[in-house]
C-alpha positions in Angstrom: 0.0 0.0 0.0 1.1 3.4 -1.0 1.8 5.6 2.1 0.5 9.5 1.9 3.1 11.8 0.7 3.7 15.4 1.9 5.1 18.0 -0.9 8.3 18.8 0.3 10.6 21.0 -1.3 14.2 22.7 -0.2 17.6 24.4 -1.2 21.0 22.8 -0.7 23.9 25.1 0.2 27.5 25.3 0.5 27.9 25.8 4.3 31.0 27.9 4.1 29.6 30.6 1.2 25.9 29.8 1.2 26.7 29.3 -2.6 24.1 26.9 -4.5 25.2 23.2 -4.3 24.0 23.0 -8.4 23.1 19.5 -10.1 23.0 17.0 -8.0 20.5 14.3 -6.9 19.2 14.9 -3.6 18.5 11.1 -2.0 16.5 10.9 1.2 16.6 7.7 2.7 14.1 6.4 5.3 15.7 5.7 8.4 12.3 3.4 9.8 11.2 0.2 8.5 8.8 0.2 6.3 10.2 3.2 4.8 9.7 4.8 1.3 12.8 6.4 -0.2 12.6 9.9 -2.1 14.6 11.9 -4.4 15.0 15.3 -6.5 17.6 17.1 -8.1 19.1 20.5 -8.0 18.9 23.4 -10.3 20.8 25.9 -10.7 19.8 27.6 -7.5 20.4 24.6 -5.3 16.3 24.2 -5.3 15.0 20.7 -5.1 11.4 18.9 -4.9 11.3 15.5 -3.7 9.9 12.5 -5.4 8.5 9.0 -4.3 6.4 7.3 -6.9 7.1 10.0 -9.9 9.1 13.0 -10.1 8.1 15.5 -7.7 5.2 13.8 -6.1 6.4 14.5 -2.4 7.9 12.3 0.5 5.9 10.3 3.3 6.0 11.4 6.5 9.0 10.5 8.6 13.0 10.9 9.3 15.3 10.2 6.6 19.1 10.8 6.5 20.2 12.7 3.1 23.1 11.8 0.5 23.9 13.5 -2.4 25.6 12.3 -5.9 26.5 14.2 -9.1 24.2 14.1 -12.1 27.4 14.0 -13.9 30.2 11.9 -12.6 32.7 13.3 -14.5 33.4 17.1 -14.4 29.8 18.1 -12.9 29.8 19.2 -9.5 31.7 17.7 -6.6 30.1 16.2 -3.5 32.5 15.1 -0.7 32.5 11.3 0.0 30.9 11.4 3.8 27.6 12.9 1.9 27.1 9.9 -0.5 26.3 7.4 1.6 23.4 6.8 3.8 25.8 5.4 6.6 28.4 8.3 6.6 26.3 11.7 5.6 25.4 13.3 8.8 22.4 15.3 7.5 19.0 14.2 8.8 15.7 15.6 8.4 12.3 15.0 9.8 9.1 15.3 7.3 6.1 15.9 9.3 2.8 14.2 8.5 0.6 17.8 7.8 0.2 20.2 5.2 3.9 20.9 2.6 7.2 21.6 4.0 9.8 23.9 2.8 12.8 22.6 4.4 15.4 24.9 5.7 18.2 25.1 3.6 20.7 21.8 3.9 24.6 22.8 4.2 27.2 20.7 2.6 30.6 21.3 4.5 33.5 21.1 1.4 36.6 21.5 3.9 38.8 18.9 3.2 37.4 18.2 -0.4 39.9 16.4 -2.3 37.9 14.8 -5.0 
């Protein structure tokens, strides 16, 4: 069964400038059992709206740690390693069960970036 899903949308940032973190997929996975993944991408401006079923549909309610990868692998934006896995990235986020949430914006540390 399809769980309800909340429109949730937000803005990723470099922590350090407050600059855009531009094209990259945004992955929130669930941290509770049964628990539906959700994902978006970044535009230019760092903005993102999450998907579950279908691009943009929302997230279901619930806490979910965040990862990041490039849309491009090669030359596109860089994302340090500790953000690209669920079990490393430190960012979590709550998605409550009522009405849409704009998240606040999600800063990416880069010190130490080396690839």
């Amino acid at each position: 069964m399809r769980p309800s899903l909340v429109a949730v949308k937000g803005l990723v940032v470099n922590e350090n400038n407050d600059q855009p973190l531009s094209d990259v997929v945004v992955k929130f996975t669930a941290l509770s059992s049964p628990g539906f993944g959700a994902v978006g991408k970044t535009d230019s401006n760092g903005a993102f709206v999450l998907g579950t079923f279908v691009p943009d549909d929302g997230a279901a309610p619930g806490q979910y740690v965040v990862t990041f990868e490039p849309v491009k692998p090669k030359g596109g934006t860089k994302v340090p390693k500790m953000y690209t896995d669920a079990q490393s990235s430190p960012l979590k986020v709550e998605i409550p069960s009522w009405g849409s949430t704009e998240l606040p914006p999600i800063k990416v540390s880069f010190e130490g970036l080396t690839n």
